[in-house]
C-alpha positions in Angstrom: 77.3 78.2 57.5 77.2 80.4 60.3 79.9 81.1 62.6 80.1 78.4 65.8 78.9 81.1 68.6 81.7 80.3 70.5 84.3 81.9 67.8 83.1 85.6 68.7 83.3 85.2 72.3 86.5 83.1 71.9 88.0 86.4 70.6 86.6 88.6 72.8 88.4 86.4 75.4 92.0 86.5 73.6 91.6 90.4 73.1 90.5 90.9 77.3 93.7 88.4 77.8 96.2 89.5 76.1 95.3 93.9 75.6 98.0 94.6 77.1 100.7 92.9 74.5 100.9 94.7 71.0 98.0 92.7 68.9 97.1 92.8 65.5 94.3 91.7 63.4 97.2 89.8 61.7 98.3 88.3 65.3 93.8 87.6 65.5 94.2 85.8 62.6 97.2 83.4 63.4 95.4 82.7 66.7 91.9 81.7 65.2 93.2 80.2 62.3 90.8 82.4 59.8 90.9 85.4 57.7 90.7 89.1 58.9 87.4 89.9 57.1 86.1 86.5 58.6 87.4 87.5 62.0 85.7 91.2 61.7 82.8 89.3 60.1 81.8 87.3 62.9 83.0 89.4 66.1 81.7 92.8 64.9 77.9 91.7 64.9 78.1 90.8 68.2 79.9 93.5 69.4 79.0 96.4 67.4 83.0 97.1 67.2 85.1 95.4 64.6 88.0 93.5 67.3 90.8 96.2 66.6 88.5 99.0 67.8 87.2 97.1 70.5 91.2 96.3 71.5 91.3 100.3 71.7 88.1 101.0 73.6 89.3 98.3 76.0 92.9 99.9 76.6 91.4 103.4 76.9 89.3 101.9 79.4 91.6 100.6 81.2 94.0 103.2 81.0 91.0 105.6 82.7 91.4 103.1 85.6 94.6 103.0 85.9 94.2 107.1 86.0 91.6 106.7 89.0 93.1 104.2 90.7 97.2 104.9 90.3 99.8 107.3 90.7 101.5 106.6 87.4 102.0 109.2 85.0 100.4 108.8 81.4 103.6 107.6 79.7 103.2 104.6 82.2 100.2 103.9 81.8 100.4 104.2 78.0 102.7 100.9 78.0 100.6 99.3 80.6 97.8 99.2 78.5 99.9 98.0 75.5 100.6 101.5 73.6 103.9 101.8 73.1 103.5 105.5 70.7 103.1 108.2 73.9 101.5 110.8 71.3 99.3 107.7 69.4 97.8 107.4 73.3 97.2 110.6 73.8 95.4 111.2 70.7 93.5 108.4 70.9 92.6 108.9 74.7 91.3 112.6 73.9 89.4 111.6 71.3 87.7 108.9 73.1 87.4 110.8 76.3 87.0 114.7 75.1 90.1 114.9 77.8 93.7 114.8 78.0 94.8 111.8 80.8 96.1 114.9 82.9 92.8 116.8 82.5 91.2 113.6 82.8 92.7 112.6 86.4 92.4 116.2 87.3 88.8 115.8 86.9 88.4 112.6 88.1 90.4 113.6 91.7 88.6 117.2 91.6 85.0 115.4 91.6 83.2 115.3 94.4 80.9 111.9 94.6 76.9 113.0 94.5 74.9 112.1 97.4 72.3 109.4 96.7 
């Protein structure tokens, strides 16, 4: 039987809520009540992501606001975003973003906004 089109969403919902804690697929599964392949089975043809990678994308996301928006420096913003490994962040954020979070915010504040 297919998956109730609610579970996907439902768990996209979790993830958005709670990015910011340290999640697991092994916390997903606790929460939902199902197995991890069943869990990456019905949330990653929706989303095109299986739900850990989508937890990443989401904190490097927000993290990249957080760069825009704050003055807090990358360690910071690393636990913010609910990655408590400094090094793991900045790893992940360059390979997600070609950039460091310095060289990042350095372009983001260097930028000048294009005229319409």
């Amino acid at each position: 039987a297919p998956p109730p089109p609610s579970l996907p969403l439902n768990i996209l919902s979790y993830i958005n809520t709670n990015f910011r804690e340290e999640l697991s697929l092994t916390d997903l599964t606790a929460v939902f009540h199902i197995s991890s392949s069943h869990i990456i089975h019905v949330f990653n043809p929706l989303f095109g992501l299986s739900p850990i990678q989508y937890l990443i994308r989401r904190r490097i996301g927000e993290a990249q606001l957080l760069l825009r928006k704050t003055d807090l420096n990358a360690a910071e913003i690393a636990s913010r975003v609910g990655i408590m490994n400094r090094n793991y962040f900045y790893r992940t954020f360059k390979r997600f973003t070609g950039l460091s979070p310095s060289q990042y915010r350095d372009l983001i504040l260097h930028s000048t906004p294009e005229e319409p």
